[in-house]
N, C-alpha and C positions, 0 to 999 in steps of 0.2 A: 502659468505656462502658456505661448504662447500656440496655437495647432500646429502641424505641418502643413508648411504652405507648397507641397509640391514637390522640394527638393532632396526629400528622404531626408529633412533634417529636421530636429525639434531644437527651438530657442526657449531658454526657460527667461523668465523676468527677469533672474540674476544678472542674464547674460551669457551662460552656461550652455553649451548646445550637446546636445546625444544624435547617434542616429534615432531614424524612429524602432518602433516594437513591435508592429503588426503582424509580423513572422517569424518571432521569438518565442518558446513554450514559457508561459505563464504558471511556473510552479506555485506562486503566492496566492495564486488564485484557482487555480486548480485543484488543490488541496488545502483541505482543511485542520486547521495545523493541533485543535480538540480532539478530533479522531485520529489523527498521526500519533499526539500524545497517549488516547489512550489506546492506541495499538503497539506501540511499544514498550505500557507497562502489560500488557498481554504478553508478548513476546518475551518480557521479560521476565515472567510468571513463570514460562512454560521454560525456561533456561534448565531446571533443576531436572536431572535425570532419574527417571523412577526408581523408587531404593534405596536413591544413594545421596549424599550431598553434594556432590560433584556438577558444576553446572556447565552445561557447554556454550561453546564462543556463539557472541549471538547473529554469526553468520555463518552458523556450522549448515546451516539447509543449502545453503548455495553451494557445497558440494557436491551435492547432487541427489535427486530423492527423486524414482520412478514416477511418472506422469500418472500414473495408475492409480499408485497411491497417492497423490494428491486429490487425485479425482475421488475416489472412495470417503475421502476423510470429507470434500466440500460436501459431497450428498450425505454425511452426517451431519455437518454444521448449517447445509441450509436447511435439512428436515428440522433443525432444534430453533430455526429464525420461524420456518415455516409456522410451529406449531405455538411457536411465543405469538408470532401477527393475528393466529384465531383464538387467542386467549389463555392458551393451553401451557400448562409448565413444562420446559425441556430440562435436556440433564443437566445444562450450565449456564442458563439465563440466556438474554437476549443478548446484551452486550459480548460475551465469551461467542457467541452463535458467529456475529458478524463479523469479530475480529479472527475466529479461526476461517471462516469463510474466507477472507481479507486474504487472511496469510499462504489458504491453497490456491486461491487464484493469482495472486503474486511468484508464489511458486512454483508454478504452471506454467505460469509465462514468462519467466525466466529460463525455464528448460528450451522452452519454443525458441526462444532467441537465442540461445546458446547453441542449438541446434542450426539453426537458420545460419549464426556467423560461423561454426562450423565448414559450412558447406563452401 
């Protein structure tokens, strides 16, 4: 690939030209596609409703689930990170810790911007 020489265009060797990227969100790189993986076999762990077999859709959270409770649940899943980082065994491992962490603060901020477009 040749650089951008200036003109908001990239030449590749082929011959091939793109705009450039500089200003584009780099999801490939931004995210990590091992902890994506295994955050949605967490996710999908946690599909099965207590008691029953019945498993719900796995974007039943984005209906809508109080900020509050989100909140209450990260300060359980970061106390259960907290206490795996000083050596200490939590109720559901380290992994389970950051991916429910993962999931309240996704969830969180999903409400904020549904609120924000809202408005």
């Amino acid at each position: 690939m040749r650089p951008d020489l200036g003109s908001g265009v990239r030449k590749f060797d082929s011959g091939a030209t793109r705009d450039v990227d500089n200003d584009k969100l780099d999801f490939r790189g931004f995210f990590s596609a091992c902890a994506l993986e295994r955050f949605a076999q967490y996710m999908n762990e946690h599909r099965k409703m207590a008691g029953t077999d019945e498993l719900r859709a796995s974007d039943n959270w984005k209906k809508g689930i109080p900020r509050e409770v989100y909140m209450s649940s990260a300060w359980r899943h970061f106390f259960d990170w907290w206490k795996e980082d000083q050596g200490l065994q939590s109720r559901e491992g380290l992994e389970n810790a950051l991916c429910g962490l993962w999931f309240n603060l996704q969830g969180y901020l999903h409400e904020v911007l549904k609120d924000r477009e809202a408005q």
